[in-house]
Phi, psi and omega in degrees: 000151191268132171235128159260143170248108167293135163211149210210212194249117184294331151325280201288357197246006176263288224257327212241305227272357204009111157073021181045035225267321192311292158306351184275301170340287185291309189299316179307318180286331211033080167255160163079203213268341165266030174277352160314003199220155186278196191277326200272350195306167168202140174290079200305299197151154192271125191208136197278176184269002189100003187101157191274154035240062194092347204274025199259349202302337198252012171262330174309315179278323170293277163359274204295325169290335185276339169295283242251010169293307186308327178253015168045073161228137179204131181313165167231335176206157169229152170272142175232118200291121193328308174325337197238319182276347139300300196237027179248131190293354185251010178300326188277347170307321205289313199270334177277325159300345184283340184277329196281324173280308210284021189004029167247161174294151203234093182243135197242142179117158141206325178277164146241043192251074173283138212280154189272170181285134197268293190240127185198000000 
């Protein structure tokens, strides 16, 4: 079975994203970068990158296999979230230790639901 884990930009999933519903959404739909997944898939859980410029991400990732070593849960894939994989100046700093530790697929992106132009 498929478990996903998202992760995104702690600015933006504290202050702009509310409840991150952009993601939520498109996985509850498999819209987007989740349409690759059935119906039986699951959301393991939302998790930031710690803040900038990133450097807590891979202590972040150790964290989530030692909670969920008790209930023999583990991601199968991460998502890495337009907040982070778009607009943050640390991304690529960010996805490559994530590719490099987490030693699962790494896909970057997930809803395709873009806020619309504000002044244009």
């Amino acid at each position: 079975m498929d478990k996903v884990l998202i992760i995104g930009c702690k600015n933006t999933m504290d202050d702009v994203c509310i409840g991150c519903s952009r993601c939520l959404v498109g996985f509850n739909r498999r819209d987007g970068m989740f349409e690759r997944y059935g119906a039986d898939a699951q959301l393991m859980g939302l998790l930031s990158c710690g803040g900038c410029p990133g450097a807590g991400i891979v202590q972040r990732l150790a964290q989530v296999k030692l909670w969920n070593a008790p209930l023999d849960e583990s991601p199968t894939h991460i998502h890495v979230a337009p907040c982070l994989s778009d607009h943050c100046p640390h991304a690529d700093d960010i996805v490559t230790k994530i590719q490099a530790k987490a030693g699962i697929e790494v896909i970057e992106g997930t809803h395709p639901y873009l806020p619309p132009v504000v002044f244009g």
